[in-house]
Structure formats: C-alpha cells, structure tokens
N, C-alpha and C positions, 0 to 999 in steps of 0.2 A: 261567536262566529263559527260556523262550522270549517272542516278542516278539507282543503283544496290543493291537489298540485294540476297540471295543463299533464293531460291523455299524451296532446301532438309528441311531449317529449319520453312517453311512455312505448308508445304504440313501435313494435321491433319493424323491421323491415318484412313486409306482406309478402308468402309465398306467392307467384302467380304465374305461373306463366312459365201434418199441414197445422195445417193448425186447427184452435176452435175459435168462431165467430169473435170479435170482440166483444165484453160483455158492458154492459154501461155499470157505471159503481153505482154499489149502494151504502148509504148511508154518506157521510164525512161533509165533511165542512166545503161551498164554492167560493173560491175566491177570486173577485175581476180584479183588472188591470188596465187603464183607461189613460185616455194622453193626457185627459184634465182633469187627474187624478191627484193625489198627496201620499208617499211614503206613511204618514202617521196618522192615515185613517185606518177605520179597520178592517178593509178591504171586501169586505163579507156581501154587501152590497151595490148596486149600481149604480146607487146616488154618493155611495163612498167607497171607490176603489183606489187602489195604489196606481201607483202611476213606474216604477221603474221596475226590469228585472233583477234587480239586485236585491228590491226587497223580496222579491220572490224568490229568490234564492237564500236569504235570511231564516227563512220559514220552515220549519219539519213540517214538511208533509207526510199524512196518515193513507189509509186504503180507506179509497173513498172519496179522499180528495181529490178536486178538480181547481183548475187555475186556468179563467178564460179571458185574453185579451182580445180588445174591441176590434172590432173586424173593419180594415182599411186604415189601420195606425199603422206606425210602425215604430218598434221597439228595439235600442240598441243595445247590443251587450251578448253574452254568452250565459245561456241559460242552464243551470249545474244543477242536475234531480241527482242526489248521494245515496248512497245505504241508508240512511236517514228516514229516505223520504221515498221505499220502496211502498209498491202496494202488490195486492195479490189477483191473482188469474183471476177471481169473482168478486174483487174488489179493489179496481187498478187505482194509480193516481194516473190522472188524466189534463192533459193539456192543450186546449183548443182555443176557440175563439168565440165570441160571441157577439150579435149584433148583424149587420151588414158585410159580408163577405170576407177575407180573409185576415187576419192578422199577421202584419211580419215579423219574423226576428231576423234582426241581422246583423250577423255579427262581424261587420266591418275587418280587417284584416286578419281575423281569429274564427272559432269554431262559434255557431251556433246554437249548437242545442247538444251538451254531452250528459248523458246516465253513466254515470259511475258505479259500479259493485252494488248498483239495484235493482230489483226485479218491478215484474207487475205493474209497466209504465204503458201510458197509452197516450199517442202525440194523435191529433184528429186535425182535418180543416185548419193549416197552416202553409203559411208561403215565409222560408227560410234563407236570406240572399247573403252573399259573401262581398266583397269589395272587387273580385274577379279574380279569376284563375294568374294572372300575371302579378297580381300586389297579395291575395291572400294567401296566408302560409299553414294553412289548416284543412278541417274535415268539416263539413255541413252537419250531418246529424252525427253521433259516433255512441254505440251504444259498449261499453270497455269491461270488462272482468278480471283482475287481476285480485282476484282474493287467494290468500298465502296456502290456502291447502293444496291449492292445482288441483284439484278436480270438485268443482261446483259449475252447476248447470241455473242460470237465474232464469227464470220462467216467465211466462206472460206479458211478450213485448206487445208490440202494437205500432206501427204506423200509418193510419189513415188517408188518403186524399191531403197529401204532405206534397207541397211542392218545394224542390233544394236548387240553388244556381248558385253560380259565380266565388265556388271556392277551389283553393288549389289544389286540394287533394280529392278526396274520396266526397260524393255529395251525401250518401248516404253508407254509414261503416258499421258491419258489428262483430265481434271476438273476444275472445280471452287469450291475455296475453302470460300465464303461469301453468304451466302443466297441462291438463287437460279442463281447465276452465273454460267456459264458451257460455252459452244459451238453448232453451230449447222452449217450442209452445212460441212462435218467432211469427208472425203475419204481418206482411209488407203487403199494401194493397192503394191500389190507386196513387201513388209517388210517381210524380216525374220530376227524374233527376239530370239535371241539363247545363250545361259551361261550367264544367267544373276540371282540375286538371289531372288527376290521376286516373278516374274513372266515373263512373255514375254509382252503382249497390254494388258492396262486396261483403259477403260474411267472411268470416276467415280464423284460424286457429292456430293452436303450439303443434298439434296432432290430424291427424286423420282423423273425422268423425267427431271434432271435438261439438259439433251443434248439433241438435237435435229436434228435428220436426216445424222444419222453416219453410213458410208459404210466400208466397210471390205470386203476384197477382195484378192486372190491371195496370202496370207499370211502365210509365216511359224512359228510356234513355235516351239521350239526344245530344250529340256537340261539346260530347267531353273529350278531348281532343289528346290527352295524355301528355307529357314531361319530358324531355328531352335530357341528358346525363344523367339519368338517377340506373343503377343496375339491376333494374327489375321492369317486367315490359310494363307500360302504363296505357290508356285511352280506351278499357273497354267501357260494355255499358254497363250489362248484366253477370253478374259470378255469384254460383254460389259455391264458397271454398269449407271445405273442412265440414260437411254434414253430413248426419245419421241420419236419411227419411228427406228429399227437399222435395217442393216443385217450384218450377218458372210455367205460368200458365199465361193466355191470354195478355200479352204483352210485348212491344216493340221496341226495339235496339236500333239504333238510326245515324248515321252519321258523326260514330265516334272514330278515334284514333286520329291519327295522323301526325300526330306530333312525337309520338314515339321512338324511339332511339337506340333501345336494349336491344340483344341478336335473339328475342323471341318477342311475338309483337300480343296485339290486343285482336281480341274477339267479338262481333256484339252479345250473343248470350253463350253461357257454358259453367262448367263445374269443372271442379277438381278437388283433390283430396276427398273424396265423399262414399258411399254411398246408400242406394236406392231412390237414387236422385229421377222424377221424371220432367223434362224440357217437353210442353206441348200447346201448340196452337197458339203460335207466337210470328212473330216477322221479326226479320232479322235483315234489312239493307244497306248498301251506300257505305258499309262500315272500309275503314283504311288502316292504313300505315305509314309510320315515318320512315321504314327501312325497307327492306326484302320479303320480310316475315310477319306470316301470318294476318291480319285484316282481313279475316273470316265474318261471315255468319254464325254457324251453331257448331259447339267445340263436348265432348267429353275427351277429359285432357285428365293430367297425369294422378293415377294409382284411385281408380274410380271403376267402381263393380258396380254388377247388379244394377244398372239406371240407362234409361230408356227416351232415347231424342223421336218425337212423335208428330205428325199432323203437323209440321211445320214450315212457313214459308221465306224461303233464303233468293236473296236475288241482290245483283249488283254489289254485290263485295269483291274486296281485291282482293282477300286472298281463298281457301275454301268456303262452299256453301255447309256443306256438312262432313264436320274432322272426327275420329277419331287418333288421339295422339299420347303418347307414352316415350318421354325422353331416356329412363333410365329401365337397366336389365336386372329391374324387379321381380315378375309376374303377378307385377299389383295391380295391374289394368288387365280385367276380366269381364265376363258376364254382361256386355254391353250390348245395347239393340240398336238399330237408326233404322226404321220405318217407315215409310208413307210419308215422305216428308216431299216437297216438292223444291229444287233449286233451279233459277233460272238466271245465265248472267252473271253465275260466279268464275272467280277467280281472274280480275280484270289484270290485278298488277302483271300477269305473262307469265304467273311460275307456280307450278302444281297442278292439282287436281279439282276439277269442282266438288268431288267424294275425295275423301282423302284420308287413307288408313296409314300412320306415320309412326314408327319405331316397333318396342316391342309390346303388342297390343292381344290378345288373348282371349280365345272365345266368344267370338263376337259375332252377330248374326245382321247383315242388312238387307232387309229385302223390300219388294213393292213402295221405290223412290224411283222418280224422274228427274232426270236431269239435262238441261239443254247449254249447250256450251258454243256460242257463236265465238269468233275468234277475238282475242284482245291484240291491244294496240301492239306488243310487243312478247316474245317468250314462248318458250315451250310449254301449252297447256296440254289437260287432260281430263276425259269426261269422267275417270276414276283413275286415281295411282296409287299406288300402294310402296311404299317407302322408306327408307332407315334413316336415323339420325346423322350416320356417319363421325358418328363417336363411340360408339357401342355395338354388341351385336347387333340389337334390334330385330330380332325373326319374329314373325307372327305365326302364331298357333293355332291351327281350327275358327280360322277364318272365313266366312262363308257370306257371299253376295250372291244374292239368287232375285229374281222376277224383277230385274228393276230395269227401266231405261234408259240408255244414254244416246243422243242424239247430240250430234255434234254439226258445226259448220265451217266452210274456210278454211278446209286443212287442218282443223284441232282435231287430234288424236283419239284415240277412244279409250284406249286404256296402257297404264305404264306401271310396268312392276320391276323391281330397279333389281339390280346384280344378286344384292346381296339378303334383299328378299326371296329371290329364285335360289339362293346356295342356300340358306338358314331359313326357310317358313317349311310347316306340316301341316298337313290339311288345309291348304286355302285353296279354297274351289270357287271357281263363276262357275255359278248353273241357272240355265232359264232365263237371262236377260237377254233385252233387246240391244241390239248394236247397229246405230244407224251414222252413217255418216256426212248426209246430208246430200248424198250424190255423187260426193266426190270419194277419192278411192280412199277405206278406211285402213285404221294405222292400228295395230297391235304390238306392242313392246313388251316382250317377254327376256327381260336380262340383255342378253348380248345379242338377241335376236330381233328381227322386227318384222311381221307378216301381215299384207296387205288384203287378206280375206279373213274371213270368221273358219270357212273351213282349214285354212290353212295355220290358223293361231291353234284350233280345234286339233290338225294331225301332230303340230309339231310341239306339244305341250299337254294335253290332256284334257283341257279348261275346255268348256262346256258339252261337259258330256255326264252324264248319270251310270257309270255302272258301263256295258259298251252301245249304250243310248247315246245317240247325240241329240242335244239338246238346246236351247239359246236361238235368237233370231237375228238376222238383220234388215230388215224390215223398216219401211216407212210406218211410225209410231200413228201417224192420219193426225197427230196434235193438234188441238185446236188454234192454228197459227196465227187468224184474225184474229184473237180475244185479246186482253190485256189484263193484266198483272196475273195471278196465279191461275186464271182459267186457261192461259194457253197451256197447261199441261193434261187441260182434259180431253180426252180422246172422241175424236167423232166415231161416226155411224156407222161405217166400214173400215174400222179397225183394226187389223191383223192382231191387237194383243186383247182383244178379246177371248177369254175361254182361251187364254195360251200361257198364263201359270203354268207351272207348278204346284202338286200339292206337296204345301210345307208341311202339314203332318205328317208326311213318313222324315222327315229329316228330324220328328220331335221336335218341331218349331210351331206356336200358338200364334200364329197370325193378327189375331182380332177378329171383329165381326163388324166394322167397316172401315171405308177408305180415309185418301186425306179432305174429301171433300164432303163427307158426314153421309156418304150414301152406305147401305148393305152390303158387305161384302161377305162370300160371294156372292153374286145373284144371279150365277149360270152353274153350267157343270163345274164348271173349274173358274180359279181366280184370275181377271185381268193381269198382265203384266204391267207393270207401274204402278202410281199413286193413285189411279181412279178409275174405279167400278164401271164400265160403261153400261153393263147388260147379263 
C-alpha cells in the first residue's frame, strides 16, 4: 500500500484577506472504472473495469496514464494521485470520464480528489460533490506540496471542465505548504466551483510568488457563502494568492460571501501576494458579506506589483466594485493599473467607495473606468475614496486617477479622501475625470474639508488641474441610461466626454488601443473620458 496521511490536517491557515494548452498523453496504459465493475479485474478494458476508487488508488500510476470512470455513476471515496503517480507536462496522468456525461466523485464528508507532491496531473470532464458545506469538513479538489527542500515548483497541473460543490472549505485549492514550494505551468479552465464554505479557487503559498505561471480561465464561482469564527476572511470566489505571472480571464464570481465573520471580508475576484497578475473580461456581482467589510467585486490586495485589473464588469456588490488595498506600511503594493473596467451598483452595504484606493498603495495608475453610484439603503457612499486603514500610516504615493467617470445619484458623494490621506499622500492627482452628480448638488471631501463644486474642490485643493490648466468635468456623462447590464455605461451621440481625455502619454502612461467594450481607441483626436470609445 502506498504511504498516505489527510492534506485537511496538513494545509497551515490560508493568508487572505498562463499556461500551455493541455496536452493529451502519449503512450501509458487506460484504465476504466465502472459501477458493474470487479476490483480484481484488470481494469484495462471496458468489458473489465474496476469498480472502486480505492483500487484506483492501489495503483502507480506512470506518464501517460489515464483512469476514466463511467459517466453518470457515481463513485465514493477520496481519490489520492501521490509522487508516485506523477506524470509529465507532455505526458500527464490523466483523470476523466468516459461514456455518457460526467462522472462523479464524492467524497461524502471528506476531500475529493487530493495530488499530493505530484506533478503533471490532468483532472478533465468531472463533477466532484461534498456531503455540503454544513456536514463536510474538507477541500473539493486540493492540489498540496510539501516536499522537505522548500523550494520545488511541480509542474503541469491541469483542471478541465471540472465541476466542485458542497464542501466545507475550499472547492477548488492549490499550494505549497514548506518554504517556497508551490506550482507552476497551473491552467484552470472551465470549473465551476459552487456551495462550498470557505470559498470557490484559491492558489496560495509560505511566500510571495511561490506559484508560477497560473491560468484561469472560463470559470465559475457561485454560492460559496464563507464560515463564520474561523480568523481569516472566508466566502470569496476567485484568488489567486502567492503568484509569479497569473491571469483570471473570462470568467464570473456571483453570489459569494455572506457568511463571513473575520474584520476583513471576501471579494468575488482578486489577488494578492503576487505578481504580474492580469484580472480581465470577467463579471464580478451580487458578491456580500457577513460583516462591515469588504463584499467587493475586483480586489488587487496586499503586497502585489506590476498587475493589471482590465475590461471588467462589477455591479451590485456590497462592498467596492473596483479596490485597490494594502493593509500594511510595506511599500510592497506597487506598480498597479485598474482600467476600462466598468462598475455599476457598487458598494450597496452603505460604506466606501465604489473605486477604492485603501491603505498604503503605491504607484498606481487608474484611468478610463465608469462608475455609477445610485444611493444604497443606508451609509455614507462614494463614487471614489481613497483611504487608510487606521492602523498604520497608510499614505499613498504617486497615485494618479485620470479620464475616468463618476456619476453618482441621491446624494452619494463623488469623492472622499480621508484626513490622513490628505496629511501623508505625494503625488495623488485627479486629472481629467468627469464628476457628475446626477443633478443634485455634488459633494467633494477633501480631509477636514467638504466643497459642493468642482471648481471650488479645484481652488481649494489643487485636484484637477494639469500644471495651472484646469482640467476635469462636470458634466452629464449622456450614459446610456435605457440599456441594461453593462451597456448603460456606454455613451450616447452627444456626449460631452467625447474627444475630452486626456493624453495619457505625456504622463508616460500606455493606454492600450481599445476600450472596455472591444472598440478602437482612440478613434478621434483625443481619447473619450471613460470606459467607452464613442467616436
């Protein structure tokens, strides 16, 4: 028998809060797995499959190997691939289904499917269920690294059109738990991970950076609803923690959190400890919280450089649509962008910013984003704030919001920069955004100050002005108000923020070469203000 201890009692307590195609193997042995199957056949065939996963776990597997159970059974137990039974990035072991639709594993009040300290695994066309977030006491899939050198990177994961539900912790997990152990050569793609209780996908590490070159892709989160007394926030959908190189592309966060209890909450997508992380062309809604904090949309969070939140759409979350956030006076959070990304309908719970630049955050450039901010049920909101922990300095350095949006309604604010942001930040500039407040009189909060015009935030502060240019609007944005879901942020015919950019090249800022809605930008003299190219 090979040699086994349970990850669950392994795996330390979670900080929180691309890849190459998969290749098919060549060569090795297939082996099925069938309901009216026999342990002591010799599995190789389809007229003589095994029938439990335990024999399947009896078995070294080679590179190459494949192990496919029948599609529409289901199979109980905990499926254990060891060092053993690694295989290689051109020659994975592989585990799917065959026949008629999907095969389950489930692993009744324990983990389903754990890789242990082995590389070059490929899960395809599987549906993995737990007993439910309230009875199981585990992780859905958990891919674990704990080999004794601390620094080995195991290569060539693989999770395909993997569907994970009804476990207690994490639906889908991967890390290394010694030194700088982790993974790299990592592609998540088409998983939807849903009722599970700590969160949906998390990568995660001992170090900054410990994973390397992790894709995401096609992926859902949905109705993980997070844990209540544990001291760490729980109920996001999507993280990826601790990487070198990631992205989150094309994929939706929906309806997590809420059960949460820790004094920092859940996010639907985001990173941290990383980078050259890019988040794009994702949706991110409806996401909550158990507490005060956080039940965001799109988050780059603590001691995360160089990576880039793009083309994305946030709407109806209760806490920000688009963070960035830095708890500690590091200067480990740098070199960050948030772009063309569209939020609408953030920040319901009554408290922050639907933008929200939180602690000390560094270098950071956000420009050509919309945001519309009708009023929630209760709290002081804001179409952007900019803010400290109130545990630490927290100043922001060379901070700069330029060409973006904010239209607000019902009295929400347009922007707030709190005390101690105004004593402790350098270089944080508004230049070039629009500032609309819906009709009613707008609200600027500059520290101890509060001014109910643009030109009067403009004399008694410096904010939006270029050099002794004034610059910035307040202006009806003409948004597309009849449309639904992320077209009301595109701009009609007679526009005011047409050709009323900014050019970000002289600030040494690369734009792109088009908007969040895939059109040319620019396509006039100068660039629209906001997320969408009109003309």
């Amino acid at each position: 028998m090979r040699s086994w201890r349970p990850l669950a009692s392994l795996l330390v307590p979670v900080l929180l809060l691309l890849g190459l195609a998969a290749c098919g193997p060549t060569g090795g042995t297939t082996y099925y797995v069938a309901g009216n199957g026999r342990d002591n056949n010799a599995g190789t065939s389809t007229s003589k499959p095994w029938k439990t996963i335990g024999r399947v776990n009896a078995q070294d597997l080679d590179p190459g190997d494949r192990v496919l159970f029948e599609g529409g059974k289901s199979f109980a137990g905990e499926l254990q691939l060891l060092a053993a039974d690694s295989g290689t990035a051109a020659s994975p072991v592989e585990v799917g289904s065959y026949g008629s639709g999907q095969a389950t594993i489930n692993g009744g009040t324990w983990t389903g499917i754990t890789s242990y300290n082995s590389a070059g695994i490929t899960l395809r066309n599987l549906r993995v269920v737990g007993s439910g977030r309230g009875t199981n006491t585990s992780h859905g899939v958990q891919f674990y690294n704990d080999l004794p050198s601390g620094d080995v990177l195991l290569a060539g994961i693989r999770v395909i059109d993997v569907t994970v539900s009804g476990f207690g912790k994490w639906g889908l997990l991967l890390g290394g738990g010694v030194g700088r152990d982790g993974y790299r050569d990592v592609r998540f793609e088409g998983v939807t991970t849903s009722a599970n209780g700590e969160g949906g996908l998390l990568t995660w590490g001992m170090v900054v950076n410990s994973n390397k070159d992790v894709y995401v892709g096609r992926t859902t989160a949905f109705d993980n609803k997070g844990v209540s007394g544990v001291d760490r926030n729980t109920g996001s959908g999507i993280v990826l923690g601790n990487v070198d190189g990631g992205t989150i592309e094309r994929s939706v966060a929906h309806h997590n959190g809420g059960l949460n209890g820790y004094t920092h909450g859940p996010v639907g997508i985001w990173t941290y400890d990383s980078t050259g992380v890019t988040i794009q062309f994702n949706e991110s809604y409806a996401n909550t919280t158990g507490n005060g904090f956080d039940g965001g949309g799109f988050n780059i969070d603590q001691n995360t450089t160089y990576s880039t939140l793009q083309y994305n759409y946030s709407h109806d979350n209760a806490g920000a649509g688009l963070l960035l956030a830095q708890r500690w006076d590091t200067g480990a959070h740098h070199h960050n962008t948030v772009r063309y990304n569209v939020s609408i309908n953030d920040a319901r719970k009554g408290e922050g910013g639907a933008l929200q630049v939180w602690g000390e955050v560094r270098d950071a450039e956000l420009y050509h984003n919309t945001v519309v901010v009708p009023p929630a049920a209760s709290g002081p909101i804001w179409g952007a704030r900019i803010s400290n922990t109130s545990r630490e300095t927290s100043d922001v350095q060379r901070v700069h919001l330029r060409n973006n949006v904010f239209t607000t309604s019902g009295g929400v604010g347009l922007v707030e920069v709190t005390s101690a942001q105004v004593a402790g930040s350098s270089d944080l500039k508004f230049q070039g955004n629009d500032w609309y407040a819906g009709g009613g009189t707008p609200r600027f909060v500059w520290g101890g100050s509060s001014y109910t015009s643009l030109s009067g935030w403009r004399t008694g502060t410096g904010q939006e002005k270029v050099g002794t240019t004034n610059v910035g609007l307040n202006a009806d944005p003409l948004l597309s108000s009849g449309s639904a879901g992320d077209d009301r942020a595109r701009l009609t015919s007679s526009s005011p923020m047409a050709d009323a950019g900014l050019d970000l090249s002289s600030f040494g800022v690369n734009a792109g070469s088009r908007d969040y809605f895939g059109g040319t930008a620019p396509k006039g003299a100068r660039r629209d203000v906001g997320a969408h190219e009109l003309r």
